[in-house]
C-alpha positions as CSV (number, residue, x, y, z in Angstrom):
1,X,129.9,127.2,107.2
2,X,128.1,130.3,108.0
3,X,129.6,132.0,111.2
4,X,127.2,134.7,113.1
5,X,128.5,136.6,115.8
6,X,127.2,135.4,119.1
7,X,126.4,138.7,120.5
8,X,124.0,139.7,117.5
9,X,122.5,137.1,116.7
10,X,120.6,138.6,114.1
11,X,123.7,140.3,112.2
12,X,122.7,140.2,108.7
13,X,123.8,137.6,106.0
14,X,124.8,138.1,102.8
15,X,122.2,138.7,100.0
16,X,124.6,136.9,97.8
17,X,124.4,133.9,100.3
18,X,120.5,134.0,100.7
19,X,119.5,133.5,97.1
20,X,122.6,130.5,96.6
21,X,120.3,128.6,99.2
22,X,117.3,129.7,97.9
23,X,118.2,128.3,94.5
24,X,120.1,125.4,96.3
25,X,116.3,124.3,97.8
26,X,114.4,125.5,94.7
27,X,116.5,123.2,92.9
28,X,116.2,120.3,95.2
29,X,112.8,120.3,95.2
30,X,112.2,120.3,91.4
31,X,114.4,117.8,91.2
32,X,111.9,115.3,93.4
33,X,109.4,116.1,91.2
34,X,108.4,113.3,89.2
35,X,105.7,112.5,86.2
36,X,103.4,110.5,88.5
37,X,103.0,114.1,90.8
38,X,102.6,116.1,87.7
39,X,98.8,116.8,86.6
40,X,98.2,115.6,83.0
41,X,102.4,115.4,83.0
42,X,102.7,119.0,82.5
43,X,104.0,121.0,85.8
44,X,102.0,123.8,86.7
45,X,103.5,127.1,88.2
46,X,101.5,130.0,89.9
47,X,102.8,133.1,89.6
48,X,101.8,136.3,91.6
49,X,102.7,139.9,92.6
50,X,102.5,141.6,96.3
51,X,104.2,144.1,98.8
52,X,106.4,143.1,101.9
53,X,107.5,146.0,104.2
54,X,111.2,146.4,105.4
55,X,113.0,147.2,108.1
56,X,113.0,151.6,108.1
57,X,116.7,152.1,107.4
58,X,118.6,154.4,105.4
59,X,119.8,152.2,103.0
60,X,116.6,150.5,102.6
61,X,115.0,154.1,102.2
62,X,117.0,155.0,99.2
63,X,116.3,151.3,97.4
64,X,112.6,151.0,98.2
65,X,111.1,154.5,99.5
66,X,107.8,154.1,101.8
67,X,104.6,155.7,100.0
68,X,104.5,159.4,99.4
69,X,101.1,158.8,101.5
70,X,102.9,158.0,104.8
71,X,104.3,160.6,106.6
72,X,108.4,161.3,106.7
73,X,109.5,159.3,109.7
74,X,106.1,157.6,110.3
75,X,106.4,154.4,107.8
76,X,108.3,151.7,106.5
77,X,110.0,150.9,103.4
78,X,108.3,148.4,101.3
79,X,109.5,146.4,98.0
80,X,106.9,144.7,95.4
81,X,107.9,141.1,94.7
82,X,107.0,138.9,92.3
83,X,106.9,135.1,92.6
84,X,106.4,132.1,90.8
85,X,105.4,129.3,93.0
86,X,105.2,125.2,92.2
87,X,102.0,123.7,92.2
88,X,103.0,120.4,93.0
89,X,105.4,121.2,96.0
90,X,104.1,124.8,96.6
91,X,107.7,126.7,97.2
92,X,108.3,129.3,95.5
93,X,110.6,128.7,92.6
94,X,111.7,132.2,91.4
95,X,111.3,135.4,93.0
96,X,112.1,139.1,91.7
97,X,111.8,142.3,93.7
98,X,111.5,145.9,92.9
99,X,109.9,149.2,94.2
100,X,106.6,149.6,95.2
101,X,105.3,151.3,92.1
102,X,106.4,148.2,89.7
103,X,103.6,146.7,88.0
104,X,102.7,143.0,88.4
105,X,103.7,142.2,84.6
106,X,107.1,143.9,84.6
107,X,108.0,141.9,87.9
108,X,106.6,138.6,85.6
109,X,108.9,139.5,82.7
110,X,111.9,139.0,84.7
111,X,110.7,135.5,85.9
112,X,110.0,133.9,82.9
113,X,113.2,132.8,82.2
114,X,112.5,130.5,85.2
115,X,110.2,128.2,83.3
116,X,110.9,125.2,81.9
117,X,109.6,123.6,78.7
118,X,106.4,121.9,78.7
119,X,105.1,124.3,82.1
120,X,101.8,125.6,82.3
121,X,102.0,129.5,83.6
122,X,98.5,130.7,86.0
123,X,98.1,134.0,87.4
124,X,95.2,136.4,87.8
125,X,94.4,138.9,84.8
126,X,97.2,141.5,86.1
127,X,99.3,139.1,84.0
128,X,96.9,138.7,81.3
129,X,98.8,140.4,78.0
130,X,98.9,139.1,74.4
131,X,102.7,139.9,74.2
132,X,103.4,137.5,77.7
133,X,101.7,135.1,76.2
134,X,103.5,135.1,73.1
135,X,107.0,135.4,74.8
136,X,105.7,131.9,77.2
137,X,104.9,129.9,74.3
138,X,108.6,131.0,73.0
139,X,109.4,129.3,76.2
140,X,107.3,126.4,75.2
141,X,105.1,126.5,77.8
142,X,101.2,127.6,78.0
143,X,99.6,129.6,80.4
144,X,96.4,130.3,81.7
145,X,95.5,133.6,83.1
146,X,92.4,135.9,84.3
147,X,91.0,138.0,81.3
148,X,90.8,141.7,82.0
């Protein structure tokens, strides 16, 4: 049971806590998912890179600095995630952050784990390297992405 305190309501909860139900749902989804929703019986995963700001706190400061373009004081924090998303139910089905400066394809390399056999990878050409490629067919999967 998850206990918050009454006065702040929005004390934080564990990280730790946070991904256990993320997987928890993640996992209950996927396992809904059945041939007959599946498009030529292969399930197809979308995968993607982008920024999302944080709260400005010191702790957050030191993970994830804001830009050198912003101003001390005058900015936020933010974090580059990447995400792999189900086509079928349209959740997102792994998820990786870093700092800002990360590149799109190292953020991918830690997902790919995440696939299963038979998947079918898309993403735009940010993702588009001969080595990924190789490493998801190891997975046996196939993906499809954006040529530079």
């Amino acid at each position: 049971m998850i206990q918050a305190d009454i006065a702040c309501p929005r004390a934080r909860l564990p990280e730790r806590l946070l991904e256990k139900l993320f997987n928890s749902s993640v996992q209950n989804l996927e396992d809904k998912v059945t041939e007959e929703h599946l498009s030529y019986v292969r399930n197809i995963k979308v995968i993607d890179g982008s920024t999302v700001s944080m709260p400005d706190t010191v702790e957050n400061q030191k993970e994830c600095p804001q830009p050198s373009s912003q101003k001390p004081g005058c900015g936020f924090p933010i974090a580059k995630i990447g995400v792999i998303f189900s086509f079928v139910t349209g959740a997102a089905v792994a998820l990786c952050i870093d700092v800002l400066n990360t590149h799109d394809i190292k953020l991918a390399r830690k997902l790919y784990s995440y696939l299963q056999p038979n998947d079918v990878l898309i993403g735009d050409r940010a993702f588009c390297a001969y080595a990924d490629m190789f490493t998801i067919k190891k997975f046996d999967c196939d993906a499809v992405f954006r040529k530079h």
